[in-house]
N, C-alpha and C positions, 0 to 999 in steps of 0.2 A: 149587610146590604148598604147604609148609611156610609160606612167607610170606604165601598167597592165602587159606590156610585159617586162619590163625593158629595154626599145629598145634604142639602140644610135642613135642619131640625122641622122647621113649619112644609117642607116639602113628604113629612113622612109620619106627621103629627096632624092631631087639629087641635085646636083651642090654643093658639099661640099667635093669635092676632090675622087667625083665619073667618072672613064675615062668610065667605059662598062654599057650602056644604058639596058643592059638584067639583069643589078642587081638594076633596081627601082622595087618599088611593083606594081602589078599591083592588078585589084579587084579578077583575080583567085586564089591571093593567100592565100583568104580566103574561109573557108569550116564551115560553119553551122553546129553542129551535138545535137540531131538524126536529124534535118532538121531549114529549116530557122523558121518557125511557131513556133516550139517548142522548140528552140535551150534552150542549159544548159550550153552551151560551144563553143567556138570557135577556128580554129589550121588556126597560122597563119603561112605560109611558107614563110621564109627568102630567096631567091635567093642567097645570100651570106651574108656573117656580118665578122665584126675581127678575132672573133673565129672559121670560117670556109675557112682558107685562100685556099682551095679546090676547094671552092664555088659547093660543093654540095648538100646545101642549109637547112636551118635551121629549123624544125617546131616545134613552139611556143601552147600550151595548154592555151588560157584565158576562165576563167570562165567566167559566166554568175554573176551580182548581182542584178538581179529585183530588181526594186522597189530603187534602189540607184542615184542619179544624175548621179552620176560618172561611172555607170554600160561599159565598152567599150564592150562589144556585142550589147547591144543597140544603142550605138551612131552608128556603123557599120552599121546595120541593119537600121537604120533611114538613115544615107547617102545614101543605097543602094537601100531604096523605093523612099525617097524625090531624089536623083540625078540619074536615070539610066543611067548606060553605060556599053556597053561590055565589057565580062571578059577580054580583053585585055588593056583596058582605065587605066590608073593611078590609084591608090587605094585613093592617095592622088593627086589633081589636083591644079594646078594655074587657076585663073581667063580664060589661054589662054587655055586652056588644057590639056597641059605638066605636065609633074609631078611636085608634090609641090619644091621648092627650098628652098633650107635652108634659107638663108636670108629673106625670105620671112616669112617660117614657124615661126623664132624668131622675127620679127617685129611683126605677126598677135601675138603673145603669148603676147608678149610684150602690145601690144594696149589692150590685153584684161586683162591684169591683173591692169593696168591704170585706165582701167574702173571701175572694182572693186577697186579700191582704195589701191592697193598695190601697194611700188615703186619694177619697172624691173628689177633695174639698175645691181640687181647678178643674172638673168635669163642669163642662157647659155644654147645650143642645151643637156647640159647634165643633167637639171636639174632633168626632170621627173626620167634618170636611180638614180639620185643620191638620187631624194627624195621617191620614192620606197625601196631603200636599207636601208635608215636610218630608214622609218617608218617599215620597215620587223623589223631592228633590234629592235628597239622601243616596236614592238611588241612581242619581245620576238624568232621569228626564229633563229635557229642555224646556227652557221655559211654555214655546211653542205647547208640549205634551203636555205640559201641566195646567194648564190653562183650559186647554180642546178637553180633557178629563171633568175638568174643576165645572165646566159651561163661564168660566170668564171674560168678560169683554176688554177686561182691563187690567194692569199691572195692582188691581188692588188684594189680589192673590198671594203677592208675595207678604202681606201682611198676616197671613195666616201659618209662611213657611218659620218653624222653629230648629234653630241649630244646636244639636246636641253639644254639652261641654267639650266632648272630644274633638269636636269640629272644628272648634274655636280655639283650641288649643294646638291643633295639626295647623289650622292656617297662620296661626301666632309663630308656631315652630318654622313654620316656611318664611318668615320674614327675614327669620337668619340666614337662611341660603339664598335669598334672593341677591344677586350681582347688580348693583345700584349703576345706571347706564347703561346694561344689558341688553334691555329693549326699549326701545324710543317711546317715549307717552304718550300716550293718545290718549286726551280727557273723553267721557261720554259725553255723546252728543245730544 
């Protein structure tokens, strides 16, 4: 969900420099649509985030991708059969009941990517928004897409996109073919 949403760490955690307890997520802030059975999509409503310093509160559109591991309406919806709790309970829970805590949330990430045999050690609360934005770009979205995903107001988004070695080494390779006075330059403006 973190990754589907582009969500920042403190937008899905508490105790990471969160003071008002009415902007953790709880489970109302998810809506099923056309319904849970059938869903295609899910809108997740932010209580507040950076970009709403109003805190009139944010709603997120994730799709649906059957049939994907990584599907986050799914894994929602399995939370929401396998663990019940009232729409007022945490979206995300600690063992005690309280909402998930950061520290918490990056150890469990951490432990699990260990498992799978990758090292932690640059896992930070911001990984998922950063590895979202690189794969958008990767994938070809426009800045425009990535940004309207990301809720950015600003080109400080692209601080977050990372280029794979291959990238940098296909764009290194294209400087050989490029024909020098081919196209006219135009500096950015």
């Amino acid at each position: 969900l973190a990754y589907a949403g582009l969500l920042r760490s403190d937008e899905i955690t508490a105790g990471s420099g969160k003071s008002d307890a009415s902007l953790n997520l709880t489970r109302d802030a998810v809506q099923f649509f056309p319904d849970f059975e059938t869903c295609t999509h899910m809108v997740l409503t932010l209580p507040g985030s950076k970009s709403d310093p109003f805190r009139k509160g944010v709603s997120l559109t994730i799709a649906a991708a059957p049939g994907h591991a990584s599907c986050p309406v799914t894994a929602v919806k399995k939370l929401f059969v396998e663990f019940p709790r009232p729409g007022s309970a945490p979206l995300f829970e600690g063992l005690d009941g309280k909402p998930l805590h950061y520290k918490v949330f990056v150890a469990g990430i951490r432990t699990a990517l260990t498992a799978a045999g990758i090292y932690p050690s640059g896992f930070v609360g911001h990984s998922f928004r950063r590895g979202a934005a690189s794969e958008a770009a990767a994938a070809g979205y426009s800045d425009y897409e990535i940004q309207l995903l990301g809720r950015w107001r600003s080109d400080s988004y692209k601080l977050y996109i990372e280029n794979s070695p291959s990238r940098i080494l296909y764009l290194s390779y294209q400087l050989h073919l490029a024909h020098p006075h081919s196209v006219p330059f135009e500096p950015p403006a």
